[in-house]
C-alpha positions as protocol buffer text, in pm:
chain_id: "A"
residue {
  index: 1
  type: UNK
  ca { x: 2831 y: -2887 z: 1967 }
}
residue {
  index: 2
  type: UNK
  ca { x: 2859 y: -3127 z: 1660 }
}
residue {
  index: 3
  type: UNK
  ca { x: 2860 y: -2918 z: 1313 }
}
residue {
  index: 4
  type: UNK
  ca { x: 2699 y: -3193 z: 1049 }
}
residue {
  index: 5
  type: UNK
  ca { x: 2760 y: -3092 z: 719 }
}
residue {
  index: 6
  type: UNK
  ca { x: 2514 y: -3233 z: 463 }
}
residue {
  index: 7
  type: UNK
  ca { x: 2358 y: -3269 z: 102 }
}
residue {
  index: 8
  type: UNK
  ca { x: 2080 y: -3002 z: 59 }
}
residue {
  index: 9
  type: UNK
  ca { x: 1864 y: -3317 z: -20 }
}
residue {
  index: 10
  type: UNK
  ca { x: 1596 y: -3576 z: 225 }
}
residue {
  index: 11
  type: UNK
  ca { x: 1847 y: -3862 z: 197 }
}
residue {
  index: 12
  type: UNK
  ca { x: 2192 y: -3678 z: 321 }
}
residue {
  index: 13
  type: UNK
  ca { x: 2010 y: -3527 z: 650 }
}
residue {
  index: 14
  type: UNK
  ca { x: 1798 y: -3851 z: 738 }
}
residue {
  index: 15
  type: UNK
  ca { x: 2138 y: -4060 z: 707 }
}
residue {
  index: 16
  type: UNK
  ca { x: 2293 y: -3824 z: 928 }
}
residue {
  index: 17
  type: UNK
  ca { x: 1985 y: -3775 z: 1143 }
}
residue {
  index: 18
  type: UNK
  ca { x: 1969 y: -4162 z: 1204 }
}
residue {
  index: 19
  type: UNK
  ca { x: 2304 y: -4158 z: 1303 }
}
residue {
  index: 20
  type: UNK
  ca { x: 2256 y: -3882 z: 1557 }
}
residue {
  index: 21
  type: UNK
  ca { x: 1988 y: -3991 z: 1676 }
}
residue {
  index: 22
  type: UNK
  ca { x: 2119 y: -4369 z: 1779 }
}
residue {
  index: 23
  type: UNK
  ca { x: 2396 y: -4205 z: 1966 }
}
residue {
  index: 24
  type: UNK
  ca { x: 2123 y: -4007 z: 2189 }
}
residue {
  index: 25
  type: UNK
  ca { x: 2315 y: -3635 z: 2062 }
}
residue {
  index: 26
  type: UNK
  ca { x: 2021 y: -3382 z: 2190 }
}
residue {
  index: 27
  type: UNK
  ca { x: 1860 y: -3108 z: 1902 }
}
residue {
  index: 28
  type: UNK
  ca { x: 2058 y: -2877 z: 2077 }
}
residue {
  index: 29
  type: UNK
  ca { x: 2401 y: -2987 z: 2026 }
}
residue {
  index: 30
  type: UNK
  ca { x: 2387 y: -3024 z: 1659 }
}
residue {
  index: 31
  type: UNK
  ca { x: 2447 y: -2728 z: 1380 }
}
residue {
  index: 32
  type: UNK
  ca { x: 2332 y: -2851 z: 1044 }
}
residue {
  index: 33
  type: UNK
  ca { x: 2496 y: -2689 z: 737 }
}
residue {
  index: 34
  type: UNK
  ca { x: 2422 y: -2769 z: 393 }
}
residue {
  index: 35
  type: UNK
  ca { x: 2659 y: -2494 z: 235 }
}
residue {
  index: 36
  type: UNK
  ca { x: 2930 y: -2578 z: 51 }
}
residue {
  index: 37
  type: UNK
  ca { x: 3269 y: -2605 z: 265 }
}
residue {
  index: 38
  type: UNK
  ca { x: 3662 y: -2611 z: 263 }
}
residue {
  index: 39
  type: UNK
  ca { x: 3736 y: -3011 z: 307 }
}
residue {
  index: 40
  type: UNK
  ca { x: 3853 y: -3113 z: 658 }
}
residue {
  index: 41
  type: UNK
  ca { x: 3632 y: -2788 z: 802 }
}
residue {
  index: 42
  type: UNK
  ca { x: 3403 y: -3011 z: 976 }
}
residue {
  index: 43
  type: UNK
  ca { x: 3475 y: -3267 z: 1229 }
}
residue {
  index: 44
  type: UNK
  ca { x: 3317 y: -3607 z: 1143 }
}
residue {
  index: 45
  type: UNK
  ca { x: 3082 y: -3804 z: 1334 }
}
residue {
  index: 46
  type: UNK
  ca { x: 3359 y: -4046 z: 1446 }
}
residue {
  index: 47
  type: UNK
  ca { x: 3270 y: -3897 z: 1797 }
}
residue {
  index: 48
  type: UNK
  ca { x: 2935 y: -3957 z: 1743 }
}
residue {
  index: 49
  type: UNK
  ca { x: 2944 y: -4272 z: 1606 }
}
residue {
  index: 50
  type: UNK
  ca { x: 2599 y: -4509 z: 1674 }
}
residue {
  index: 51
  type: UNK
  ca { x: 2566 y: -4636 z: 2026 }
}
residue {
  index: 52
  type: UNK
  ca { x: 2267 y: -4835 z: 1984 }
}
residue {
  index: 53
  type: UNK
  ca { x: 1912 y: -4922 z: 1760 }
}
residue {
  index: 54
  type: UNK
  ca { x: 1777 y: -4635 z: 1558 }
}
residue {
  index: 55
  type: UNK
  ca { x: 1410 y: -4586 z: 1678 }
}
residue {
  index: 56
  type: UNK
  ca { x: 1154 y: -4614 z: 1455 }
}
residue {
  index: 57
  type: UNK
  ca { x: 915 y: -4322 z: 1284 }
}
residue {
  index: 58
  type: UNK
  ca { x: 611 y: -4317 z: 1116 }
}
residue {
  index: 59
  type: UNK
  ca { x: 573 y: -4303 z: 714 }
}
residue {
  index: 60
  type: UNK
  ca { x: 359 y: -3949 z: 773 }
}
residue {
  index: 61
  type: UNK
  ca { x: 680 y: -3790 z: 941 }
}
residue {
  index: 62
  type: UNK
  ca { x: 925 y: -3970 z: 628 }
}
residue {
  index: 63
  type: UNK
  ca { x: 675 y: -3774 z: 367 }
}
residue {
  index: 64
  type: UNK
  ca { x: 605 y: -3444 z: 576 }
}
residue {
  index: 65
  type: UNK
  ca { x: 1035 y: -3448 z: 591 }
}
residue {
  index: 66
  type: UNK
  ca { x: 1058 y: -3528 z: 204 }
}
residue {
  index: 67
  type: UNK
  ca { x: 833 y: -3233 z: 137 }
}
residue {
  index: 68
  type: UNK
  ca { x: 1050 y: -2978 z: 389 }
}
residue {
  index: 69
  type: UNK
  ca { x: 1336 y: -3092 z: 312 }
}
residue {
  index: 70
  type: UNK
  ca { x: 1274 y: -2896 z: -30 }
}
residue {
  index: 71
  type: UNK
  ca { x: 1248 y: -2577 z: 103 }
}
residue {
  index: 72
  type: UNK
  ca { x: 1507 y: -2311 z: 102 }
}
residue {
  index: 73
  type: UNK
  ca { x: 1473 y: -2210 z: 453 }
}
residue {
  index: 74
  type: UNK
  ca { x: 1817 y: -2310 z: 636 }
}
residue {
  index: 75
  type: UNK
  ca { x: 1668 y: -2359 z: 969 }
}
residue {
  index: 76
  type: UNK
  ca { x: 1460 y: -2673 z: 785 }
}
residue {
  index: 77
  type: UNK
  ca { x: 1732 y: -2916 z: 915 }
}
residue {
  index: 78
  type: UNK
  ca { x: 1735 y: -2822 z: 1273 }
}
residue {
  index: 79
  type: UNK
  ca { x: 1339 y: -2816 z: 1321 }
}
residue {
  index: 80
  type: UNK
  ca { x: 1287 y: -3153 z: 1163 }
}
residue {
  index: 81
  type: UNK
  ca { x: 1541 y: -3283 z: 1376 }
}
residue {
  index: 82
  type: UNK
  ca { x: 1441 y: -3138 z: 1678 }
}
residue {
  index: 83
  type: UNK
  ca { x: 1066 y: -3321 z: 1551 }
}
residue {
  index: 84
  type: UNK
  ca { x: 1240 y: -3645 z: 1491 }
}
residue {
  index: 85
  type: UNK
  ca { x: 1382 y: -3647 z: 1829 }
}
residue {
  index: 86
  type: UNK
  ca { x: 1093 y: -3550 z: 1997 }
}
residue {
  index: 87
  type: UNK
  ca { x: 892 y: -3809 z: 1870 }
}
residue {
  index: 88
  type: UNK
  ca { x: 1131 y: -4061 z: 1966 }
}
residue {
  index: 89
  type: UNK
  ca { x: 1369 y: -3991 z: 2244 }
}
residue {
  index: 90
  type: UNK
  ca { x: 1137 y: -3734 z: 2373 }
}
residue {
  index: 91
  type: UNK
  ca { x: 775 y: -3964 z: 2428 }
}
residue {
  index: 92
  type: UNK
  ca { x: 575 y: -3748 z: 2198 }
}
residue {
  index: 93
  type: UNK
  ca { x: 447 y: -4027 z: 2001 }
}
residue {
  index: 94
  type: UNK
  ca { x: 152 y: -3797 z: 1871 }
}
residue {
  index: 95
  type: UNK
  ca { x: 335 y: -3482 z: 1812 }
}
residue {
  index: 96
  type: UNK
  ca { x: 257 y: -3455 z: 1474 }
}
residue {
  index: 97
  type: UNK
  ca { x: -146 y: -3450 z: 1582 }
}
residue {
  index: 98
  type: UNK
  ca { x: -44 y: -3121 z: 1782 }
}
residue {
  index: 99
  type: UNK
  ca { x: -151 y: -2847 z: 1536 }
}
residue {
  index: 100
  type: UNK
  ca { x: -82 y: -2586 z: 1746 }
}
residue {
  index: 101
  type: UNK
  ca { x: 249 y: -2701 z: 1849 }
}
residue {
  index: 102
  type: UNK
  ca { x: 533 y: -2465 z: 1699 }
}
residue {
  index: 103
  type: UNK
  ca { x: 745 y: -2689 z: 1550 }
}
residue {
  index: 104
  type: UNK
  ca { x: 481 y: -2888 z: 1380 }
}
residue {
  index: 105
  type: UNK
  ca { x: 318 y: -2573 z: 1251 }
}
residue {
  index: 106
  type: UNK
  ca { x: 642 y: -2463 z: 1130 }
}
residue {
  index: 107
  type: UNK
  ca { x: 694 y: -2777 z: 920 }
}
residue {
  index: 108
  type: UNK
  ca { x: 334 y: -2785 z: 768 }
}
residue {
  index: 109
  type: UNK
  ca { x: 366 y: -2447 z: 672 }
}
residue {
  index: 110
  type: UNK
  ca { x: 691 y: -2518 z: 477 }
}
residue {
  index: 111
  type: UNK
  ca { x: 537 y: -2790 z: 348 }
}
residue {
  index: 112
  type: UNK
  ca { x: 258 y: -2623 z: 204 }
}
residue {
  index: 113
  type: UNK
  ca { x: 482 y: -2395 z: 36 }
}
residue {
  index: 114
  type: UNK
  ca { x: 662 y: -2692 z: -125 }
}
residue {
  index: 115
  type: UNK
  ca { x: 326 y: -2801 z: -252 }
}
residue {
  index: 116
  type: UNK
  ca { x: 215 y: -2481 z: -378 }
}
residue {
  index: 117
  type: UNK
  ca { x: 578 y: -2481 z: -544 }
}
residue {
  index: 118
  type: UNK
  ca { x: 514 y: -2822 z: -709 }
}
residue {
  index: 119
  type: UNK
  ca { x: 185 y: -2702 z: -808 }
}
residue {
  index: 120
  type: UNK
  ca { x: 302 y: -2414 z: -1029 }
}
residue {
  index: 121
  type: UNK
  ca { x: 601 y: -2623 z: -1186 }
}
residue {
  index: 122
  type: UNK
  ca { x: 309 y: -2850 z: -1341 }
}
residue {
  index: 123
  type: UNK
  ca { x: 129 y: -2562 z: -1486 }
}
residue {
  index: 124
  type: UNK
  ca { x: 458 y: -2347 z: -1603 }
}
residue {
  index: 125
  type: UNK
  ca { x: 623 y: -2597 z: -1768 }
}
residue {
  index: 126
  type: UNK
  ca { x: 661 y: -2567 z: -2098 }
}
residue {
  index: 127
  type: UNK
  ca { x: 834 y: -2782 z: -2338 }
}
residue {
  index: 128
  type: UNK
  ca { x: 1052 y: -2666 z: -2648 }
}
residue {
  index: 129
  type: UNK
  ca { x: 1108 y: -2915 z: -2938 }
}
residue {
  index: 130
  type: UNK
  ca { x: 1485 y: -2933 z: -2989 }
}
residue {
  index: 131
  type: UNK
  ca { x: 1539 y: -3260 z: -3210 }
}
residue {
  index: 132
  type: UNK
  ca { x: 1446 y: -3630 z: -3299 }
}
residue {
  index: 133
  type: UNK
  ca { x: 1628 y: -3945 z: -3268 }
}
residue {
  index: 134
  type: UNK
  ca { x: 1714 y: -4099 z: -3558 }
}
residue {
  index: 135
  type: UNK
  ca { x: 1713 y: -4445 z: -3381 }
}
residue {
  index: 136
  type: UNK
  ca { x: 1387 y: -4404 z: -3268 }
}
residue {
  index: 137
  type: UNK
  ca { x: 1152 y: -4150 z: -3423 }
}
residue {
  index: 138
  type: UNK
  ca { x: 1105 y: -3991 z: -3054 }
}
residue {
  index: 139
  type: UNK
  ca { x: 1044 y: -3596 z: -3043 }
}
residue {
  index: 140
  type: UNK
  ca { x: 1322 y: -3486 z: -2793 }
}
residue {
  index: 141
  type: UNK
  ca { x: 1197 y: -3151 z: -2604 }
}
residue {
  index: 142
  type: UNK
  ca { x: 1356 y: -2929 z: -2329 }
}
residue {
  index: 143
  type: UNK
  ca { x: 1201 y: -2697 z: -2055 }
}
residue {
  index: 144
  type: UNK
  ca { x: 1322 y: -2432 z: -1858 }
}
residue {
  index: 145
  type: UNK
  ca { x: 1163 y: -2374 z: -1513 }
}
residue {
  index: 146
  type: UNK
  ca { x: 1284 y: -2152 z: -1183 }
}
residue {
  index: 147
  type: UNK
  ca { x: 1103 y: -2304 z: -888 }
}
residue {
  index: 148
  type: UNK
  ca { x: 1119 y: -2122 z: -585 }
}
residue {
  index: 149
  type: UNK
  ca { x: 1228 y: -2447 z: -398 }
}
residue {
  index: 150
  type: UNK
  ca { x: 1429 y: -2727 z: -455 }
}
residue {
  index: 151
  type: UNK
  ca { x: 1149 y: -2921 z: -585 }
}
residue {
  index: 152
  type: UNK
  ca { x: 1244 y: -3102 z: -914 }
}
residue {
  index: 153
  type: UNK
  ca { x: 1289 y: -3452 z: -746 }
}
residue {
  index: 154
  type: UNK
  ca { x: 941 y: -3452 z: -561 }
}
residue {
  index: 155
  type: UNK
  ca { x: 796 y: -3277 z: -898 }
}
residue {
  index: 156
  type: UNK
  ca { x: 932 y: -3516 z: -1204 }
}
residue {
  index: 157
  type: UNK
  ca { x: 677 y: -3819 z: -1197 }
}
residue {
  index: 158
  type: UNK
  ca { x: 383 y: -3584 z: -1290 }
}
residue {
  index: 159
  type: UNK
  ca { x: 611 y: -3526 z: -1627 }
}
residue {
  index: 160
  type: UNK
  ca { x: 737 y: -3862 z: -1616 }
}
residue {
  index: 161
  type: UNK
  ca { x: 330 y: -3983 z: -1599 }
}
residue {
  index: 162
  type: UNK
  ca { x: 241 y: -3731 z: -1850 }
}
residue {
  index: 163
  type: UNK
  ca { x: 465 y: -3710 z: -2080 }
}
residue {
  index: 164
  type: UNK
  ca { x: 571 y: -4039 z: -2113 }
}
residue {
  index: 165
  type: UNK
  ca { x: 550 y: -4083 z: -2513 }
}
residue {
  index: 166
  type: UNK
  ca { x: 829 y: -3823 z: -2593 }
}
residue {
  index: 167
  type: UNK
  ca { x: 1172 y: -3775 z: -2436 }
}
residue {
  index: 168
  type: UNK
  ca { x: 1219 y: -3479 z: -2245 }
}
residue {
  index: 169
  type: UNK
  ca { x: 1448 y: -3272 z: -2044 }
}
residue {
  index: 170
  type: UNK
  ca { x: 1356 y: -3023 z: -1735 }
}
residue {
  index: 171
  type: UNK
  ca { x: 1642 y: -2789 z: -1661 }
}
residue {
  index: 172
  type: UNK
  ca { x: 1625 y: -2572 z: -1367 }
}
residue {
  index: 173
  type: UNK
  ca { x: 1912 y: -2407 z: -1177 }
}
residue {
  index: 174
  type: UNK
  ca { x: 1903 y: -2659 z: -842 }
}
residue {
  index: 175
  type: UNK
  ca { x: 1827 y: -3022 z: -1090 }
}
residue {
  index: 176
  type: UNK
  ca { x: 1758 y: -3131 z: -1396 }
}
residue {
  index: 177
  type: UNK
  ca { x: 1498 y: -3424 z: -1479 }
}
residue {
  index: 178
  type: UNK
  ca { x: 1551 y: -3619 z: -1785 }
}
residue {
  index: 179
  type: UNK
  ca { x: 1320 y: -3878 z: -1946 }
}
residue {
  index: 180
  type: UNK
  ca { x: 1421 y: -4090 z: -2251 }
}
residue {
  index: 181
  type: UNK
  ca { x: 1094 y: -4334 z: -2243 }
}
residue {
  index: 182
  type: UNK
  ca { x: 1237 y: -4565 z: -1989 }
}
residue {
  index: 183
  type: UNK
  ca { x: 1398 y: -4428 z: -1697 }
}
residue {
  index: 184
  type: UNK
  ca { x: 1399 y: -4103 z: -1547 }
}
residue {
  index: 185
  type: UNK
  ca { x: 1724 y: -3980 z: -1414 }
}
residue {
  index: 186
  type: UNK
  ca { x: 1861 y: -3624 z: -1234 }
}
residue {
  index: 187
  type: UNK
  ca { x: 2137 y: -3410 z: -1308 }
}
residue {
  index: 188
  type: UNK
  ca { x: 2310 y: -3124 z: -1134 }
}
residue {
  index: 189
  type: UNK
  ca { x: 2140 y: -2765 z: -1230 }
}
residue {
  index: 190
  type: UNK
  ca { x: 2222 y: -2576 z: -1528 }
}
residue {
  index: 191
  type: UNK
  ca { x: 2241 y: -2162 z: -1584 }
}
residue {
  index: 192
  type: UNK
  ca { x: 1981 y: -2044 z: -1799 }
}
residue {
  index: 193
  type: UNK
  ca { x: 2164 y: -2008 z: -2104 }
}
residue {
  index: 194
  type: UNK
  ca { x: 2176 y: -2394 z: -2134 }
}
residue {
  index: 195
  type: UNK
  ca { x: 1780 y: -2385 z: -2201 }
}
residue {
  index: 196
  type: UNK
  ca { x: 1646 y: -2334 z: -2602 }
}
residue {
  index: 197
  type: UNK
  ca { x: 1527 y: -2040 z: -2707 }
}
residue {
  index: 198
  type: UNK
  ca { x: 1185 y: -2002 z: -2890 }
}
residue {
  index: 199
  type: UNK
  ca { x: 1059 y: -2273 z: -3154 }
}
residue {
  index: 200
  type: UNK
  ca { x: 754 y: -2285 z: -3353 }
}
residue {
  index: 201
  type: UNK
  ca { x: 584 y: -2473 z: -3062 }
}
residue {
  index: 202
  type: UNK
  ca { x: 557 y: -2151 z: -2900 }
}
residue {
  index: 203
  type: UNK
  ca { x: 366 y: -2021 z: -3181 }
}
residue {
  index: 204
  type: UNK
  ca { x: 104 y: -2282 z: -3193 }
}
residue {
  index: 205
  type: UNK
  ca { x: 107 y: -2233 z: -2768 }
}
residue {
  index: 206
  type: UNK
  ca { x: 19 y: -1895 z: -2828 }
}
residue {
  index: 207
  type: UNK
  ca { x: -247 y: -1900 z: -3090 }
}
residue {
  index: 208
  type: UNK
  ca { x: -443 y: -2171 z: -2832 }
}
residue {
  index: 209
  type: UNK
  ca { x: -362 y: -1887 z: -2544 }
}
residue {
  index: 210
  type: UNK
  ca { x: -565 y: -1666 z: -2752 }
}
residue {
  index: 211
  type: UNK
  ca { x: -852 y: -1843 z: -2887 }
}
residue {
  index: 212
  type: UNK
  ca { x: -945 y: -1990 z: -2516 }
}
residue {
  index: 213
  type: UNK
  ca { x: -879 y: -1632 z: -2359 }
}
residue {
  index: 214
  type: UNK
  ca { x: -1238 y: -1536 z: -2217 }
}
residue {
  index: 215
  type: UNK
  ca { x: -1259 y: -1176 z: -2167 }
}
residue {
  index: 216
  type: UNK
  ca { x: -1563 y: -1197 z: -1994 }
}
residue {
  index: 217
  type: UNK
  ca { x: -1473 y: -1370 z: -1717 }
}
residue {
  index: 218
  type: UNK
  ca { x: -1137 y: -1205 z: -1681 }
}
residue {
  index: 219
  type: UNK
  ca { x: -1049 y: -1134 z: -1298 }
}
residue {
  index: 220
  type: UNK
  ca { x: -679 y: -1026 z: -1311 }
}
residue {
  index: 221
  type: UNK
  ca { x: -586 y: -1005 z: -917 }
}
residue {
  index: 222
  type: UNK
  ca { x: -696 y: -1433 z: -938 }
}
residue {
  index: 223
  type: UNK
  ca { x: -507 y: -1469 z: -1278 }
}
residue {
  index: 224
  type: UNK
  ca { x: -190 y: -1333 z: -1107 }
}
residue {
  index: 225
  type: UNK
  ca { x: -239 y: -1502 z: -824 }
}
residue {
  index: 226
  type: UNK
  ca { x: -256 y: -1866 z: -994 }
}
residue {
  index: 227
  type: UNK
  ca { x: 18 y: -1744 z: -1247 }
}
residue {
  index: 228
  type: UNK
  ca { x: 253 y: -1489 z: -1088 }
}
residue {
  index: 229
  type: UNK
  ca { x: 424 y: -1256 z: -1286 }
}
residue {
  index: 230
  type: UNK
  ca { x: 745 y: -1413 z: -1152 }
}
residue {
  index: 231
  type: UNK
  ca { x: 712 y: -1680 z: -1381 }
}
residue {
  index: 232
  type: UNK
  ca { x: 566 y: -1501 z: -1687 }
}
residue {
  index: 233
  type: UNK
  ca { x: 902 y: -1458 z: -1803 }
}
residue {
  index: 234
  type: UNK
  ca { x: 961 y: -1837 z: -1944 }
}
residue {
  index: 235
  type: UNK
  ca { x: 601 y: -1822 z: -2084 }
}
residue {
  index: 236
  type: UNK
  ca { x: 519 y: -1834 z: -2459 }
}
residue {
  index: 237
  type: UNK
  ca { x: 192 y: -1663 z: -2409 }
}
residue {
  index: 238
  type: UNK
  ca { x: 281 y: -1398 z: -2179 }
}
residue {
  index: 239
  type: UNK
  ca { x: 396 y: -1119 z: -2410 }
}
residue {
  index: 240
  type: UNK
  ca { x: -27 y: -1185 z: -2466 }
}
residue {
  index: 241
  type: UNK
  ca { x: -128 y: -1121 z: -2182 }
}
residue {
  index: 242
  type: UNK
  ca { x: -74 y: -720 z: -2153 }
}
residue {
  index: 243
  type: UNK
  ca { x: -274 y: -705 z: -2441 }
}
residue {
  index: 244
  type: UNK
  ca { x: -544 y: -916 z: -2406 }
}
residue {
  index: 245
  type: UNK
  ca { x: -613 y: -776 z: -2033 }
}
residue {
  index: 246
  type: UNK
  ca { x: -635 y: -418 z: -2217 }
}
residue {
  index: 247
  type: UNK
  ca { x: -876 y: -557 z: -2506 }
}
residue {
  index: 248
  type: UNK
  ca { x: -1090 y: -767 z: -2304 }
}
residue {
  index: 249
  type: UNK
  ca { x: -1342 y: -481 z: -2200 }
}
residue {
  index: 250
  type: UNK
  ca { x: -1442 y: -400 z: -2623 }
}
residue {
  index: 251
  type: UNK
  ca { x: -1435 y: -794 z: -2655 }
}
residue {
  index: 252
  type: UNK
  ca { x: -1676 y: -812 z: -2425 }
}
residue {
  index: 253
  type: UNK
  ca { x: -1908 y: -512 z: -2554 }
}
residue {
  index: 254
  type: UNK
  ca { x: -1864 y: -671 z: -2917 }
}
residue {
  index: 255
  type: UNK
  ca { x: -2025 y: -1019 z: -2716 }
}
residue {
  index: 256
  type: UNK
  ca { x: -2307 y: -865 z: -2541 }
}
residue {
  index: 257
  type: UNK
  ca { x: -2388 y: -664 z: -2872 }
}
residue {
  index: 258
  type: UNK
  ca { x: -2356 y: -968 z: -3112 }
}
residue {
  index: 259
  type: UNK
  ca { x: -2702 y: -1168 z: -3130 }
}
residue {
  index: 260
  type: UNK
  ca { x: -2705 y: -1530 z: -3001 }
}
residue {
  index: 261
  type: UNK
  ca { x: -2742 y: -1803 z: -3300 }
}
residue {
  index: 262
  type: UNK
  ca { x: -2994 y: -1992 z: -3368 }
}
residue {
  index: 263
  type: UNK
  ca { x: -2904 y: -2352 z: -3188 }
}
residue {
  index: 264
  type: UNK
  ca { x: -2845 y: -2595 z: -3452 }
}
residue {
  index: 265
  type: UNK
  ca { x: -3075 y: -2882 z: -3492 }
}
residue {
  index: 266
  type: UNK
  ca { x: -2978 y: -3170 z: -3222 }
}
residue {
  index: 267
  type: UNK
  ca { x: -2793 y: -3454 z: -3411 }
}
residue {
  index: 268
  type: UNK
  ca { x: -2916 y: -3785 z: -3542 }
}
residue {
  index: 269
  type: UNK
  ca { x: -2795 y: -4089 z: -3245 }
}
residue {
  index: 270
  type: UNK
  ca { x: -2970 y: -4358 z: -3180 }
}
residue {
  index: 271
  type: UNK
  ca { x: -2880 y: -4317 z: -2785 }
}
residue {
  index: 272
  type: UNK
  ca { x: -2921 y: -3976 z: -2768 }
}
residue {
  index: 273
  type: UNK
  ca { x: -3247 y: -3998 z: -2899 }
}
residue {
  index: 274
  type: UNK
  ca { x: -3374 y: -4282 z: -2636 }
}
residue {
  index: 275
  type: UNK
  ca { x: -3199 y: -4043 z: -2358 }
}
residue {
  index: 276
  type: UNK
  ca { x: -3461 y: -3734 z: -2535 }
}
residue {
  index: 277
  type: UNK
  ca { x: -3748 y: -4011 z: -2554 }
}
residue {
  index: 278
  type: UNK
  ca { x: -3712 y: -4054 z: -2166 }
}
residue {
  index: 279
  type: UNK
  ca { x: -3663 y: -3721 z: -2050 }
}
residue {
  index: 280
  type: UNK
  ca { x: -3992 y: -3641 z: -2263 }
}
residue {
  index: 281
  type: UNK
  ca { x: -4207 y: -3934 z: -2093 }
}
């Protein structure tokens, strides 16, 4: 049995993967282990050292193990391995077309949830204003997020894309992303007293909470199922929320009692006018 201590990250277990893999070592002689350990613990790979050509694998198993590897779930390691190997060594060249295959399933599933993770972190986000560079007149801001996975390297372009006109920091307690405007670079996580506390932009977050807060088509098992109260804590608007669920059934009363206004008159544009003067013929 060869213990293989690694990186909680894609890179450290397809290094040690690839060499595994050249020296022909089996799924079931290897024990991943991505927890911290005493030094000299673990035997190397010495005894394992490569033997021959690393096969090749296809770009869809490289991105379906970038997304896994993300997830918390220890036994990650072992079943992408045991993929890897089986889609090499093992002749299953189309294993990854087998949706009813365990192992497959297993990965897709924990990739979903690595998606769905991803998907939350670019709604929650929220950024704080903390300062301006002198230098350069850029706003500097900082967000604190708690993703269920380790997700922050798979998750920064969106920001990076996004926000790429002010500098910004994302601190969670796995990585951080930072973005000054030219390159984006990763640090170690932080504990959540290294985040800002409230600013003014949470004011201004909260007032637009409010005004686009339709009462009328409030459905609050969907609302806490796209935003889970598990992140309402690092919200601005949430301390809203309570309130505006109570309120919304007199807001809506108040809207069906209120008469509609009269439409205002449609306004003067050449091209909207030719668009009328078509419909009409």
């Amino acid at each position: 049995m060869h213990t293989v201590p690694i990186q909680p990250v894609f890179e450290s277990w397809r290094d040690r993967a690839r060499e595994l893999l050249a020296s022909g070592v089996p799924p079931e002689e290897v024990l991943w282990s991505d927890e911290p350990q005493a030094p000299g613990l673990f035997a190397t790979l010495e005894e394992v050292a490569p033997r021959g050509a690393v096969p090749k694998v296809s770009p869809v198993f490289l991105d379906l193990a970038r997304s896994v590897a993300a997830h918390r779930d220890g036994r990650r390691w072992s079943v992408l391995y045991r993929v890897l190997w089986r889609l090499t060594r093992g002749g299953e060249r189309h294993l990854l077309a087998v949706a009813t295959d365990g192992d497959v399933r297993q990965l897709q599933q924990w990739a979903k949830a690595v998606g769905r993770d991803i998907h939350k972190m670019h709604a929650f986000v929220r950024f704080r204003l903390v300062a301006q560079d002198e230098a350069t007149g850029r706003e500097q801001f900082v967000a604190w997020f708690e993703p269920e996975h380790r997700i922050v390297l798979l998750a920064a372009g969106f920001f990076e894309r996004r926000f790429a006109g002010m500098d910004w920091s994302i601190l969670t307690p796995d990585d951080c992303a930072h973005w000054d405007g030219v390159t984006l670079h990763f640090t170690p996580g932080v504990p959540r007293r290294a985040a800002p506390d409230e600013d003014a932009l949470d004011d201004l977050w909260r007032t637009y909470y409010r005004s686009i807060f339709n009462p009328a088509r409030l459905k609050v098992s969907a609302m806490q199922s796209e935003m889970p109260k598990k992140y309402w804590k690092n919200l601005p608007e949430a301390p809203l929320i309570a309130d505006l669920i109570a309120g919304s059934g007199g807001r809506v009363e108040k809207m069906l009692r209120t008469e509609a206004s009269a439409p205002r008159p449609a306004p003067k544009n050449r091209y909207l006018d030719s668009l009328r003067d078509r419909t009409a013929s």
